[in-house]
Every structure is written in C-alpha cells, then in structure tokens.
C-alpha positions in Angstrom: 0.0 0.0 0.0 1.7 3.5 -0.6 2.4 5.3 1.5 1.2 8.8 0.7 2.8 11.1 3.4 6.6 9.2 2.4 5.7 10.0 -1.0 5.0 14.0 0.0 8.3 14.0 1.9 10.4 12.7 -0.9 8.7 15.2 -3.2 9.4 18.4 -1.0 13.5 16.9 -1.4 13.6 15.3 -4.5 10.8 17.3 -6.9 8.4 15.2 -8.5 7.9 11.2 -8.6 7.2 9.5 -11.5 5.5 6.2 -10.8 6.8 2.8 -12.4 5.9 -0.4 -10.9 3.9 -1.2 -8.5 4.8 1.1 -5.5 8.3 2.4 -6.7 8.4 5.7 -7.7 11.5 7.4 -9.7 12.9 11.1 -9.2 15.5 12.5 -10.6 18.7 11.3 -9.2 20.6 13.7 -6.7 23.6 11.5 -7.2 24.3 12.2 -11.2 23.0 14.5 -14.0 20.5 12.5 -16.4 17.8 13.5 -18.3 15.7 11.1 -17.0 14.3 10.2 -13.4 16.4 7.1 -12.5 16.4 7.2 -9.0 14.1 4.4 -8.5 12.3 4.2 -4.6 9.9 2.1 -3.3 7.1 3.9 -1.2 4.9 0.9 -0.1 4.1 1.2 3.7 5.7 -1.6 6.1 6.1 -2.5 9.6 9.7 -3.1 9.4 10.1 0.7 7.8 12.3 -1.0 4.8 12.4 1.3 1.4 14.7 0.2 -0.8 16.0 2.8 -3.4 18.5 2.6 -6.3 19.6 5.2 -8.9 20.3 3.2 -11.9 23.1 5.8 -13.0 25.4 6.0 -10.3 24.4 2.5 -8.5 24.2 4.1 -5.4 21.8 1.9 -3.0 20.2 1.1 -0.1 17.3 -0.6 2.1 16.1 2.6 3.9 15.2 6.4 3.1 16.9 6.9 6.3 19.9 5.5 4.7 19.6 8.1 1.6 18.7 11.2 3.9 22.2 10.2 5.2 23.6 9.9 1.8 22.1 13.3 1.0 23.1 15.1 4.4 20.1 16.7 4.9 19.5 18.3 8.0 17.8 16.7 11.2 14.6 18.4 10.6 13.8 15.6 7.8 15.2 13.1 9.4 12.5 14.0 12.5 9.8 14.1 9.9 10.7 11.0 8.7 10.6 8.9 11.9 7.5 10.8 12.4 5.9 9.3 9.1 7.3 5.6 9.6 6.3 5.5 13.2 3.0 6.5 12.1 2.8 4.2 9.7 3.4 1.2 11.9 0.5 1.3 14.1 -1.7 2.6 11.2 -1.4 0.7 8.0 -4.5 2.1 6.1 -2.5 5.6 5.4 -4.4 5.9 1.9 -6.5 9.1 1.7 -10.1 9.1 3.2 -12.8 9.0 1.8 -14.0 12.1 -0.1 -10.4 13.6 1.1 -8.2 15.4 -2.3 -4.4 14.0 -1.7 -2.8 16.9 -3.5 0.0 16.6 -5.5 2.3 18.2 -8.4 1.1 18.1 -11.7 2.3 14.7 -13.3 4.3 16.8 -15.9 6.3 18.4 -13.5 9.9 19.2 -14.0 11.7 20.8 -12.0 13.9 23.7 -13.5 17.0 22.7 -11.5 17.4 20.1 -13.7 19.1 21.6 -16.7 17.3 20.3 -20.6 17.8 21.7 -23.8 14.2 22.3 -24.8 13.2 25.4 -25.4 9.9 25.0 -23.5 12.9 24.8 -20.2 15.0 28.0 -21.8 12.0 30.3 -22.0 10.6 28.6 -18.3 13.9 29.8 -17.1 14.3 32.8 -18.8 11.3 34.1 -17.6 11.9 33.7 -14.3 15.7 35.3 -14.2 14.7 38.1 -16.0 11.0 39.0 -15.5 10.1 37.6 -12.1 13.9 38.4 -11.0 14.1 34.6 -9.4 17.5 33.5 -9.5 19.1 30.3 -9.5 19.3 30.0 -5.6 15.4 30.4 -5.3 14.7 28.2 -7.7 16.0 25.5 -5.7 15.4 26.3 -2.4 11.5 26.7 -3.7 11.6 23.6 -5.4 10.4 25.7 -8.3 9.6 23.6 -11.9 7.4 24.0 -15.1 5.1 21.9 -17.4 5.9 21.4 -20.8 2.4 19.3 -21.6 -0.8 18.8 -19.8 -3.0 21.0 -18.1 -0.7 23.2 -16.6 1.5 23.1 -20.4 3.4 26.5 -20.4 3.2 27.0 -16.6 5.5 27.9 -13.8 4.8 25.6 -10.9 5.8 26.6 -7.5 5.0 24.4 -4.3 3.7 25.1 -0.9 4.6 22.7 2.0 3.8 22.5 5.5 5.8 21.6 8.3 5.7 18.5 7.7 7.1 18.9 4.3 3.6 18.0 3.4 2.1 19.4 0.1 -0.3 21.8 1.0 -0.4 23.9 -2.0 0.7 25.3 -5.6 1.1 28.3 -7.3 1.1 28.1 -11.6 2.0 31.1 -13.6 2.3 31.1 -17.5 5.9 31.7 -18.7 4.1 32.7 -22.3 3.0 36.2 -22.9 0.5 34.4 -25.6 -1.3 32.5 -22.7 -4.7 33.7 -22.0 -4.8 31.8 -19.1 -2.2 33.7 -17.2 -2.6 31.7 -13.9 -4.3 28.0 -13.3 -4.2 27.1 -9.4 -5.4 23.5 -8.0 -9.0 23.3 -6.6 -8.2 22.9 -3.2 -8.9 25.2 -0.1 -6.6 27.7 0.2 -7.2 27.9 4.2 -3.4 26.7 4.3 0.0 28.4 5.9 1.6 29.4 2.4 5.7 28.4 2.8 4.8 26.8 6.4 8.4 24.5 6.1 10.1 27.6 5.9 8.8 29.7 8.7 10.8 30.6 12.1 7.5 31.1 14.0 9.9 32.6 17.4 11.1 35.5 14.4 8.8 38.0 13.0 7.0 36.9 10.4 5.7 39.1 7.0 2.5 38.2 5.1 2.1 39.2 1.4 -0.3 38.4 -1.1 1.5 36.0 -3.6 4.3 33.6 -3.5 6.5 35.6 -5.9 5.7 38.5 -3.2 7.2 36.2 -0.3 10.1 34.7 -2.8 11.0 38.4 -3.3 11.1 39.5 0.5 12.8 36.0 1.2 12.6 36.5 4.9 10.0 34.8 7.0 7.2 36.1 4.6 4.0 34.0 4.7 1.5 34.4 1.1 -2.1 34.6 1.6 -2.5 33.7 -2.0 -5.4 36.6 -1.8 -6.1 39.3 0.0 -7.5 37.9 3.3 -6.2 35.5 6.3 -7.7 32.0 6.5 -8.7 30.8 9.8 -6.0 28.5 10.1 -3.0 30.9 9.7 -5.0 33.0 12.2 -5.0 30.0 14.7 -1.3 29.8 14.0 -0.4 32.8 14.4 -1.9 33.4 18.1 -0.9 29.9 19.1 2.6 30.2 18.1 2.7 33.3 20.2 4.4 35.6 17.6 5.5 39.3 18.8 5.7 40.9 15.7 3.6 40.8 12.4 4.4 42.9 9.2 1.7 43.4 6.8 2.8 43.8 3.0 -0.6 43.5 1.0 -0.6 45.7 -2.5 -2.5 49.2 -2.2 -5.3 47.8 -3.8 -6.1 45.6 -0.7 -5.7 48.7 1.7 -9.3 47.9 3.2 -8.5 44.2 3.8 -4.7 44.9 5.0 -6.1 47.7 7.7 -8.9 45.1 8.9 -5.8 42.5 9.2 -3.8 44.9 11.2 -6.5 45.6 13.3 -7.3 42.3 14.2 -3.7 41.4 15.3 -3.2 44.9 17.4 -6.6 43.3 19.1 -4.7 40.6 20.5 -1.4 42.4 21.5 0.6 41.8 18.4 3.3 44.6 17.4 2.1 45.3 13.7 3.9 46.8 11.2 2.1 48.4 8.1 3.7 48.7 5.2 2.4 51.2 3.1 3.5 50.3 -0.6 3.5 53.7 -3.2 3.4 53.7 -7.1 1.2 51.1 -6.9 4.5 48.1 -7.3 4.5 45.3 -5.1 6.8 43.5 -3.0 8.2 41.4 -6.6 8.3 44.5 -8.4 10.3 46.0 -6.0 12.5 43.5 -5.8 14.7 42.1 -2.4 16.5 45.2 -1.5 13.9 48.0 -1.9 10.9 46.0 -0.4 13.5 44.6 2.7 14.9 48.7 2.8 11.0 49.5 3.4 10.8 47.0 6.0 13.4 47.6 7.4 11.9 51.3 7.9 8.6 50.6 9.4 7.8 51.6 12.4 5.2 49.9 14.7 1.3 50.5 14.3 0.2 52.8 16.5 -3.8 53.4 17.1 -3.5 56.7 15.8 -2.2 56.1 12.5 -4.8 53.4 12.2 -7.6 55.8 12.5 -5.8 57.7 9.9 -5.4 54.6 7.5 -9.7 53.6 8.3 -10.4 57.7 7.9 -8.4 57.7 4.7 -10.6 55.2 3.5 -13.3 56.8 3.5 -11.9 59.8 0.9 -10.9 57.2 -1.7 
C-alpha cells in the first residue's frame, strides 16, 4: 500500500515522482546529472520501515530512506519528519487518503527547473523567471520551483507550498508565455493553508504578502495569503505560536483588507507593522533590497495612524 505522506516527503526533497511499478516511484537522481528520473524508490508502507532505493546511473543503494537522507546530508529536521511518518505508519497501516479527502499533488508533468534540458519550453521557463520575475538560481531550488511542458498546466511555472511537515499543502502556476490567455491556473483545493509553512521561524517576525513571488522576493519569513485575506487556520497559528511581531505587505489595492488585518492582530497584543507600498509596485516589483529597505523602515502601528489609515478610506 503506498504510503502517501513518504511520497510527499520525498517530493518536498527530490521534486516530482514519476510512478513505475507497482509502488516504486522514480525522481531524478541527486547522485548524477540525467535527463531522465532514475532514482528508483519504493514507497509501499511496512512495519519493518524497509524502502529500498537505487539510482540506476550512479548505482548508489540502499534498504532505507533513512539511509539516503544520510547519503544526501540533509539536516535533522527531515530526518524527524521522517521517523514521524514511519512510526505512524506502523500502528496505522490504512494511510491511503479518506474518503472524499483530495491528496494533493504536483502536476504529473512536472519538471523541476534545477534540472538543466535543452528544450526550449525549459529556456523560456527559465528565462522568464531570471529576467522578468527576477528569481535566481538559488530560489529556484530552495522553492523547489519547476514548469510543465504538456498537460493541463502546459506553459506554466509551478511553484510548491509545503507545511511543516514537508507536506504538500499547496501550488502556485504562472504562465511563462505572454501568448497565454490563461495567465494563472491554481489546484481546486482550499486555500485555508500556511503558504511556505516548512520555511517559517515562527519565534522570528513573520511578513505576510499576497502571492508567492511577493514572499520569494522579500525571502525572509514572509508567509502568502495567496489573496487578499487571512484564513482561519493561519489566524490560529499565528496566536498559538505566540508571535511578537507581524508585518503586513498587502498591495495598495487591498488597503481595506490589510487595515482590517492589522487591526485584528493589534486586538490581540501583536506589534504590527504596516507597510504602506507607493506607485502602486509590489513587493516582486520592488525587488529584495527595496521591499526589505521598506521593512526595514517601518515603524510599529500605533492606534492613531490606524484611525488615519480607516479615515483615509473613506476619501478614496
């Protein structure tokens, strides 16, 4: 029986699985350069924890994904998760999605852009990225960021949400194709997620923005809404994690929604910053060093300038 929360884990390292027999799945090998996925892992849950994996390149093996997170010195974060998942798995074989429950996952022609090809379909994904969205090589693979050269997401930038769990939670699709009338195509999931969740230093002040390019462009602690409003369960996070200090970083044409935000948070003892965005740019547009300079800037909320930011409202 796969084992759907391994498979999530090995996609927030690896990118995404392709499946090939029975419960192996293959990924793109860490190990060697090849264009195709040959590192081959089986996923099927077992008492005994056993997950033999190969990559058929380098011959690199073993019987465990403990054994090749320790291969791939990854830090003891996954490793945690990891025991987490198989310890689960032990007492509760029947790990396959319930019932009426959406397992998401990437689109199954994912690639991810850290993998170099010679297609042109990859030179214009990557082009568009380095030199419109101002992504560089760095984010790409610290966002596990890929594209789609077929299906329904053909022509699209795909970047990934995960929790901290290094569970999918989430993803964002943007076209890389001026043509493209469909600029954007997201999954139909809930968005009541924490955007970026595996990233977050919940005891550091954290940033929210509207989109994931906004939070890729401020790089620090920034959490997107992926709109314009807070879902319950970042709410719940937020007050249970006992964070200090908020930053709000919503465009100027979600002033009403940002002020309601800030409001709510300075209700419950928060220090919030506003960030008041001119020339109608966002945080992307801006770029790292002029939206962190801004941030960097801000002073704390006070009740007086919020009566100033709900008064201004009314004249606009």
């Amino acid at each position: 029986m796969t084992n759907y929360k391994l498979l999530q884990l090995l996609e927030s390292i690896l990118g995404k699985g392709k499946s090939t027999s029975g419960d192996n799945i293959a990924f793109f090998s860490p190990f060697i350069s090849h264009y195709k996925p040959k590192l081959e892992i089986n996923i099927k849950t077992t008492n005994s924890g056993d997950n033999p994996w190969h990559c058929w390149i380098s011959d690199k093996k073993g019987r465990s994904i403990k054994s090749l997170f320790t291969q791939l010195n990854l830090p003891k974060e996954k490793f945690e998760q990891l025991a987490k998942i198989i310890q689960s798995s032990r007492y509760n074989t029947q790990v396959t999605p319930q019932a009426n429950t959406i397992v998401l996952q990437l689109p199954d022609d994912y690639s991810p852009l850290w993998k170099q090809k010679k297609s042109p379909d990859y030179k214009n994904a990557l082009h568009y990225l380095l030199n419109t969205r101002g992504i560089s090589v760095y984010d790409i693979l610290k966002y596990r960021i890929g594209y789609c050269e077929n299906g329904k997401y053909s022509g699209k930038i795909i970047i990934p949400s995960y929790d901290c769990d290094s569970q999918l939670n989430y993803f964002v699709s943007r076209a890389y194709y001026k043509s493209d009338s469909q600029k954007h195509k997201n999954p139909d999931v809930s968005k009541d997620i924490i955007g970026l969740d595996m990233m977050i230093n919940w005891s550091q002040p954290i940033i929210l923005c509207e989109g994931v390019f906004d939070a890729i462009a401020i790089k620090r602690n920034a959490i997107p809404l992926f709109g314009k409003i807070i879902q319950p369960n970042l709410q719940r996070k937020i007050i249970e994690q006992r964070v200090k200090d908020i930053y709000i970083c919503l465009d100027r044409d979600a002033l009403q929604k940002a002020i309601q935000i800030a409001e709510k948070f300075m209700n419950e003892g928060l220090n919030v910053y506003f960030i008041e965005l001119e020339d109608d740019k966002d945080a992307s547009e801006l770029g790292f060093e002029k939206i962190n300079e801004i941030i960097n800037n801000t002073s704390v909320l006070t009740f007086e300038r919020l009566i100033q930011l709900k008064l201004g409202l009314l004249w606009i």
